[in-house]
C-alpha positions in Angstrom: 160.8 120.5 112.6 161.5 117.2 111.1 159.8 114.0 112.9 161.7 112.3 115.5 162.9 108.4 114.7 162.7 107.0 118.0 165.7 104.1 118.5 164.8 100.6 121.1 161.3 100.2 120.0 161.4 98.6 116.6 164.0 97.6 114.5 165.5 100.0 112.2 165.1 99.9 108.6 166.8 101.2 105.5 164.2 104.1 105.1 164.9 104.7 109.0 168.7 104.9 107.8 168.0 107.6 104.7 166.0 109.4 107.4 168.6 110.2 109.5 171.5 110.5 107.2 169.9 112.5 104.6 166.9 113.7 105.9 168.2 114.7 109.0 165.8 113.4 111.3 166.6 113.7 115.0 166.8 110.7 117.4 166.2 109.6 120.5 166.6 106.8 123.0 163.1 104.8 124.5 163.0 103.8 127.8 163.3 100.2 127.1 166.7 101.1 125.2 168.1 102.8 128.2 166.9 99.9 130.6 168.6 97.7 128.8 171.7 99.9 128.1 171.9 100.3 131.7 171.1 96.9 132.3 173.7 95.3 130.6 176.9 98.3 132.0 175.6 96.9 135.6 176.0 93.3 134.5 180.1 94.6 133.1 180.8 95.9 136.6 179.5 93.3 138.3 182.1 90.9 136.7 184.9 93.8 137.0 183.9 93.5 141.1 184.2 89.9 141.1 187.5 90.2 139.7 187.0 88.2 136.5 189.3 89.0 133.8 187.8 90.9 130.9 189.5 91.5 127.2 189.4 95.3 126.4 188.6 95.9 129.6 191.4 94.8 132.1 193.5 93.2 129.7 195.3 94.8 125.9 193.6 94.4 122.7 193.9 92.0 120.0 197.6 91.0 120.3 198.1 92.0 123.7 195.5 89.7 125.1 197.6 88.1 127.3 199.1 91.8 129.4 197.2 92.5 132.2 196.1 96.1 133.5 196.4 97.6 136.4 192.9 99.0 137.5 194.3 102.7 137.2 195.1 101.7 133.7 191.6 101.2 132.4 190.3 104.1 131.0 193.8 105.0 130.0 193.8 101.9 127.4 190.3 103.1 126.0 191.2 106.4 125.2 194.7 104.9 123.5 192.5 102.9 121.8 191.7 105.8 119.2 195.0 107.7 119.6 196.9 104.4 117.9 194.2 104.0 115.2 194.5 107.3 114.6 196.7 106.5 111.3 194.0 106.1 108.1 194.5 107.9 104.7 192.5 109.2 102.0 190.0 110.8 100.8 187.3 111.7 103.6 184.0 109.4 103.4 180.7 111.3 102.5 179.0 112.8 105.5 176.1 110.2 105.0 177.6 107.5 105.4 179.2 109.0 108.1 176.4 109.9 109.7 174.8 106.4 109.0 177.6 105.0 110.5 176.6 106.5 113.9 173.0 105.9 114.1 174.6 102.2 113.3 176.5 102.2 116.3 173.6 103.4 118.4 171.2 100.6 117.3 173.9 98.1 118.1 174.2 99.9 121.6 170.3 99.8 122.1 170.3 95.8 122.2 172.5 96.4 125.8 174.8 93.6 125.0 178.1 96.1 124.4 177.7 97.3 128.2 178.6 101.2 127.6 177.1 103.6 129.5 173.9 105.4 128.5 175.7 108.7 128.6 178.3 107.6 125.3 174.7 106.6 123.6 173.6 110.2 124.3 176.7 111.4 123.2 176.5 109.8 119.8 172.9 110.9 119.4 173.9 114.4 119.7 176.5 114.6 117.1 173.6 113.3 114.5 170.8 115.8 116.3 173.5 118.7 116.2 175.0 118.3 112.9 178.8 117.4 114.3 180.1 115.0 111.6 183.4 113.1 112.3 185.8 113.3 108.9 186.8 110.0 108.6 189.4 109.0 105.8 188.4 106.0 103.7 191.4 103.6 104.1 192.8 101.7 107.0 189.5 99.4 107.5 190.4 95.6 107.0 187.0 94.4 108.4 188.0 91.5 110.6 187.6 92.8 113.8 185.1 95.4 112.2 186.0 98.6 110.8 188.8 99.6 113.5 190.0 102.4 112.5 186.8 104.3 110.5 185.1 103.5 113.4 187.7 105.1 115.8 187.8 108.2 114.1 184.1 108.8 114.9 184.7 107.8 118.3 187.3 110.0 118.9 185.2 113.1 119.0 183.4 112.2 121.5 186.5 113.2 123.8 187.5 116.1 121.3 190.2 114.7 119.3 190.2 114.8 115.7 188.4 116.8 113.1 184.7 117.1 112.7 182.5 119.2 110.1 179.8 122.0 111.9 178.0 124.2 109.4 180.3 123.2 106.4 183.1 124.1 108.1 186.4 121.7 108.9 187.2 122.0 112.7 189.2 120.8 115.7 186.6 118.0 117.1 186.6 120.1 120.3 186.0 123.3 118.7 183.2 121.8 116.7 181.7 120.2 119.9 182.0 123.8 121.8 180.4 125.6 118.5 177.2 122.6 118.9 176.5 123.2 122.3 178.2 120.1 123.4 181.1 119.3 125.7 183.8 116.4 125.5 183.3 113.2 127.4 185.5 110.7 129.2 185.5 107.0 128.3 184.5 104.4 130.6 186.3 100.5 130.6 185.2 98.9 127.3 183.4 102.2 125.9 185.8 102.9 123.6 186.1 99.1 122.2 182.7 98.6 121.7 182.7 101.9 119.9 185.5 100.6 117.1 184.9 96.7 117.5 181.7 96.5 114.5 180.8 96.2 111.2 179.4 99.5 111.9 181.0 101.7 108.8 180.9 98.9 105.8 177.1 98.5 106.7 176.3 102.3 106.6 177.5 102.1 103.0 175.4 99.0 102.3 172.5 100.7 103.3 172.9 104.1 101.3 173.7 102.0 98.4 171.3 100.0 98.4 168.6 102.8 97.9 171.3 104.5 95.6 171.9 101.2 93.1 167.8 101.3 92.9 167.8 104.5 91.8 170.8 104.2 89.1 168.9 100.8 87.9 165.4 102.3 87.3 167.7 105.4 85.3 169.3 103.1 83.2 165.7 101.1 82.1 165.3 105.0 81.5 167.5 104.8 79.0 166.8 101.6 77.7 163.9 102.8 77.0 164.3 105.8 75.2 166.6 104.1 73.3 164.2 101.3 72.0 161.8 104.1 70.9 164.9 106.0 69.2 165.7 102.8 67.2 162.0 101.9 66.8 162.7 98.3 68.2 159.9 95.8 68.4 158.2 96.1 72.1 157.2 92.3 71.8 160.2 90.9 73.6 158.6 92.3 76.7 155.5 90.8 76.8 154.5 89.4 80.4 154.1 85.7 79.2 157.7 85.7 77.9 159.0 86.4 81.3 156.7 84.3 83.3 157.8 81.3 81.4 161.1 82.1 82.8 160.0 82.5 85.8 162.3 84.6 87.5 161.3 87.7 89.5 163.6 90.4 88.7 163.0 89.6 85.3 159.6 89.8 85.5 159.8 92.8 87.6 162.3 94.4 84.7 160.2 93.2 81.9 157.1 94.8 83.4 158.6 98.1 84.8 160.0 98.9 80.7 156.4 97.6 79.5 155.3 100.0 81.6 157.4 102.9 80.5 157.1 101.7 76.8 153.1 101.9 76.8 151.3 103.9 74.5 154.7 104.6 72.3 154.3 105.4 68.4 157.9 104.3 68.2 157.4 101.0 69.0 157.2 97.8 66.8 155.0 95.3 67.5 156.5 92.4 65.8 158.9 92.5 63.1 162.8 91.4 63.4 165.2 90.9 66.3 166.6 93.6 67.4 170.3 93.2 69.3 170.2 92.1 72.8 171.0 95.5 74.7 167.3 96.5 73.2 166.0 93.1 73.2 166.9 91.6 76.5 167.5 93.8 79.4 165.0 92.1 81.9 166.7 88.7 81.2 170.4 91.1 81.6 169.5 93.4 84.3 166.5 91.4 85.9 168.9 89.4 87.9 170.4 93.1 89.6 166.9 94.1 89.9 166.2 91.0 92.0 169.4 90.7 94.1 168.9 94.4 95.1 165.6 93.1 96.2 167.2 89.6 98.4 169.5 92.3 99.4 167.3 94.2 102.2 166.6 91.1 104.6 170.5 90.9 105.5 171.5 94.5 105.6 168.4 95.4 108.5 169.8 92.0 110.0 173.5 93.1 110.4 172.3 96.7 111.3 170.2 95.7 114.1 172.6 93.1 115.4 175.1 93.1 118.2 177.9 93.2 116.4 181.2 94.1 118.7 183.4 91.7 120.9 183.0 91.1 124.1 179.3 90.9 124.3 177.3 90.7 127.7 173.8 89.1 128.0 172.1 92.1 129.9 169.6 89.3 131.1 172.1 86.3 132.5 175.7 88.5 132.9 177.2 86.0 130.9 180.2 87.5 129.1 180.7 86.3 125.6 184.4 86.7 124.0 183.2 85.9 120.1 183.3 87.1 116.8 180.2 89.0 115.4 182.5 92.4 114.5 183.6 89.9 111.5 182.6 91.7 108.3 181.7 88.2 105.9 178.2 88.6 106.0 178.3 92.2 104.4 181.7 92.3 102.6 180.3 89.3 100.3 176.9 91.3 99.7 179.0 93.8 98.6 181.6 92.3 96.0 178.3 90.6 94.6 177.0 94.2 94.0 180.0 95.1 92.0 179.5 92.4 89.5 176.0 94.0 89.5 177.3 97.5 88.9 179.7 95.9 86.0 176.9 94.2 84.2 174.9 97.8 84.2 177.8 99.4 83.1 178.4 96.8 80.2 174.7 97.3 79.1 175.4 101.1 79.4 178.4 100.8 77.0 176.5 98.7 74.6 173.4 100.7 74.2 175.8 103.9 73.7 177.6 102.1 70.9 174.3 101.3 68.9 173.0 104.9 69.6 176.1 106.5 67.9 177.1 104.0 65.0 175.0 105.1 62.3 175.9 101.5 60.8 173.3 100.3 63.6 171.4 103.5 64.7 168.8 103.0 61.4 169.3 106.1 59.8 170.0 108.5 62.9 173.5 110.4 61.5 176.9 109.3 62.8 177.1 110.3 66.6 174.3 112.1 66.9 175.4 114.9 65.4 173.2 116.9 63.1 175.7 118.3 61.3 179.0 115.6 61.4 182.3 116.4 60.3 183.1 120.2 61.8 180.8 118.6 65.2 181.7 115.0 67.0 178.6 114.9 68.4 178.9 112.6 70.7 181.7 110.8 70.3 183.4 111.9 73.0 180.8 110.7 75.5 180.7 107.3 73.8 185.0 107.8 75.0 184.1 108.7 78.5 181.4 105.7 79.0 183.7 103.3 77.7 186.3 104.4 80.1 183.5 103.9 83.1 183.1 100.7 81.8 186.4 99.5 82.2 187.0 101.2 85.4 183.6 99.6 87.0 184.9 96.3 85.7 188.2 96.4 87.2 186.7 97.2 90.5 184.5 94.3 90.3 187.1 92.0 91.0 186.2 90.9 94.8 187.9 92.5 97.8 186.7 89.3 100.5 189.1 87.3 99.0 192.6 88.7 99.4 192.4 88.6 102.6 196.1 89.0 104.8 197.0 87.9 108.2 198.0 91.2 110.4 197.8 92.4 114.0 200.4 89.7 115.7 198.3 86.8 113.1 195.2 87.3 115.8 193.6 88.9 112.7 194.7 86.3 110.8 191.3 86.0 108.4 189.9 89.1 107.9 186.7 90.0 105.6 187.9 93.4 103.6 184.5 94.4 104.2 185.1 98.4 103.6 187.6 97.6 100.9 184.1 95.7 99.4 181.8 99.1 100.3 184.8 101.6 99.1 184.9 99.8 95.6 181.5 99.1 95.5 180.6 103.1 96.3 183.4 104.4 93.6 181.9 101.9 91.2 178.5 102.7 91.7 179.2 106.5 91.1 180.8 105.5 88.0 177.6 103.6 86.8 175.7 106.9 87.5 177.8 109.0 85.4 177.6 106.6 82.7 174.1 106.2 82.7 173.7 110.0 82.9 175.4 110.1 79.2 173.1 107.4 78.2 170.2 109.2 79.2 171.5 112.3 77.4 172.6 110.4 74.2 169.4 108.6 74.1 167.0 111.7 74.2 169.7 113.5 71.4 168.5 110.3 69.5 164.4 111.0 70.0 165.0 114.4 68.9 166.6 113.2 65.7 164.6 110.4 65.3 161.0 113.3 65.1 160.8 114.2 68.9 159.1 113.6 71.7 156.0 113.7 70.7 155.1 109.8 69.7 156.9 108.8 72.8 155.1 106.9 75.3 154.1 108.5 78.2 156.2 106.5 80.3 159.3 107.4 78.7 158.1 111.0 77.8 158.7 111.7 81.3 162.1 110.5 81.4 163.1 112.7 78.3 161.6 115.9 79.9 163.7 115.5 82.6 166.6 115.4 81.1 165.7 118.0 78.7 164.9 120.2 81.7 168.6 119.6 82.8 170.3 119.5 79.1 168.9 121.1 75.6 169.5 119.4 72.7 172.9 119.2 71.0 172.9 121.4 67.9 176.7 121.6 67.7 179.7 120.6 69.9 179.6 122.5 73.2 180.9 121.6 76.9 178.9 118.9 78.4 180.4 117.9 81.9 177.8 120.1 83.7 175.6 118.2 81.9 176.5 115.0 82.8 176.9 116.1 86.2 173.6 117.5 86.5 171.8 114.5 85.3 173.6 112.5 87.4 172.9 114.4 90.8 168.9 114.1 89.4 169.5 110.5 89.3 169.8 110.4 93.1 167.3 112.6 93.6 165.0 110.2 91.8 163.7 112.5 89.3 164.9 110.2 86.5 
């Protein structure tokens, strides 16, 4: 049985996140969390008693500020909520961040200042504990008023509309409910608004990123790696005193992570000439992703453990707050900043590639890695594909916050493209890791040639035997997309 993440007594963190998304750890409300839940719904009906006038509640959304509702018409609004932003497209978002996405909305729900009842908490808890995942198509998010429509398509379950994935298996939300042990619940005044009214979907991929970009990083100085021994570059341009006369510490923390994996090599040069700058000045190049990755956790655990929807109420004073923390800046910006990131990798990717399969550079290793050129390419193909992932990362640098459009009757008339930032940022990481899985293989095709693994440092011995468990050497032209695919999945896993 995994261990159980408790939610209301700490703040959560990205490990927390992983945990639940994909570890599957159950979760459960504290006592304090449900006080305050309960707190802050008694605090919304005491203003609905008084008669005060409530947006989302008693009166339309966005637009529509200005109608009034009838008090019959209440909950009728918050289910039609969901049925009219029940319009995205596209491909359906992986069922991590989907379930990320939920436990986001529960730890948001936990500070009591979105005033839902404790039973729509529960009901969100149980779709994570039971394994009911909403399928929630990627476009339709603008981020202003927080991911709207992503958002409603995991609240929509809750009352059994929709789709849902139990046991691998597409189904009518209901029927998936039924098949979980679960039933179908009604929404309250304001449930279903402070359900889509967050940054709640755009964060989930920030956080599974994050972890993600770490991982495709340290593969990459993999690669680099391998690929200074392959070429018998000098090691000296690593040295710690180099870096801390910079003084930077992603550099540092680049400079001393390859020293680390470069130890020991016969391959090595001490001294000697310059070698070019994709094997003589990664930390300097990559250093700066290292460290921004790094500055990068501080703000993600902020925005997920913030009250992020619109209107809030202070469970301790009842005073009801009509604001705008759903906006999406904070995390749409930390975002488009990660796709120059991801670009710069995937320029070093492309570059190290070239120098590995132009025997004009490669110092003596045949054209393309082949053994026997001419009749076999090699891999000249590959070199093809990661150039292509370079330009396709680079054009999906280009920010997303920026081009932002007034919609939704000019209320939304600023809005943050945060998911457009987490959807780009997502494809272009992926693209990054297939790249660097071809750099990985290319790079231990060029040990091999070079007299094997033998003289390589232990650091970088490891990384070659993993991908030589995944991929045997290329003694002629043969199929390589499993390949590729398999050393990329490793690279998730952390095993390279």
């Amino acid at each position: 049985m995994p261990e159980l993440l408790a939610l209301g007594a700490d703040p959560l963190t990205l490990d927390d996140v992983s945990r639940v998304a994909r570890g599957g750890v159950p979760v459960r409300l504290t006592g304090g969390a449900r006080t305050r839940i309960a707190r802050g719904r008694a605090r919304l009906e005491e203003l609905l008693a008084r008669g005060e006038r409530i947006y989302g509640v008693n009166t339309g959304v966005g637009g529509n500020v200005g109608i009034s509702l009838a008090p019959e018409q209440m909950d009728l609004l918050q289910h039609n909520i969901v049925r009219h932003l029940s319009c995205a497209t596209g491909q359906p978002l992986p069922r991590d961040v989907v379930r990320a996405a939920t436990l986001l909305r529960i730890a948001t729900f936990v500070t009591g200042a979105s005033a839902v009842r404790n039973e729509i908490v529960d009901a969100l808890a149980a779709l994570l504990n039971r394994g009911v995942t909403p399928v929630v198509p990627r476009y339709g998010s603008v981020g202003a008023s927080g991911d709207l429509m992503p958002s409603a398509y995991i609240a929509r379950v809750l009352v059994g509309l929709g789709e849902a994935v139990f046991e691998g298996r597409v189904l009518p939300a209901a029927d998936a409910l039924a098949a979980a042990g679960l039933a179908p619940v009604r929404f309250a005044p304001k449930e279903a608004l402070a359900l889509i009214n967050g940054t709640t979907m755009m964060t989930a991929v920030a956080a599974l990123l994050w972890r993600d970009a770490f991982r495709v990083l340290r593969a990459l100085l993999g690669a680099v790696a391998l690929s200074i021994e392959a070429l018998e570059a000098p090691d000296l341009p690593f040295a710690a005193w180099v870096h801390e006369r910079k003084g930077h510490p992603g550099q540092i923390a680049v400079a001393a992570h390859l020293r680390d994996l470069l130890s020991g090599s016969a391959y090595t040069r001490p001294s000697g000439g310059q070698s070019c700058y994709s094997l003589r000045c990664p930390p300097q190049g990559l250093g700066q992703v290292w460290e921004a990755l790094q500055d990068s956790r501080a703000p993600i655990e902020r925005e997920i453990n913030s009250a992020n929807d619109n209107p809030l109420v202070d469970p301790e004073t009842g005073i009801l707050y009509k604001a705008g923390n759903f906006y999406g800046g904070h995390m749409a910006r930390l975002l488009d900043t990660w796709k120059l990131d991801f670009a710069a990798m995937a320029n070093w990717g492309n570059a190290l590639m070239a120098v590995l399969v132009d025997d004009r550079f490669s110092g003596g290793l045949p054209a393309n890695l082949s053994p026997q050129p001419g009749v076999n390419s090699g891999f000249k193909g590959m070199q093809l594909s990661v150039t292509s992932l370079t330009c396709a990362v680079r054009q999906m640098a280009g920010p997303s916050s920026i081009h932002s459009l007034p919609t939704e009757q000019y209320n939304q008339d600023v809005v943050s493209l945060g998911m457009h930032a987490a959807v780009t940022a997502m494809d272009a990481l992926e693209c990054v890791r297939n790249e660097t899985a071809m750099v990985l293989l290319a790079s231990a095709q060029a040990v091999d040639l070079r007299g094997g693994p033998d003289r390589l440092a232990p650091g970088s011995r490891r990384v070659y035997q993993a991908v030589r468990a995944l991929a045997a050497f290329l003694d002629r032209d043969r199929p390589m997309e499993g390949e590729v695919a398999s050393v990329a999945a490793h690279i998730l896993a952390e095993d390279l």
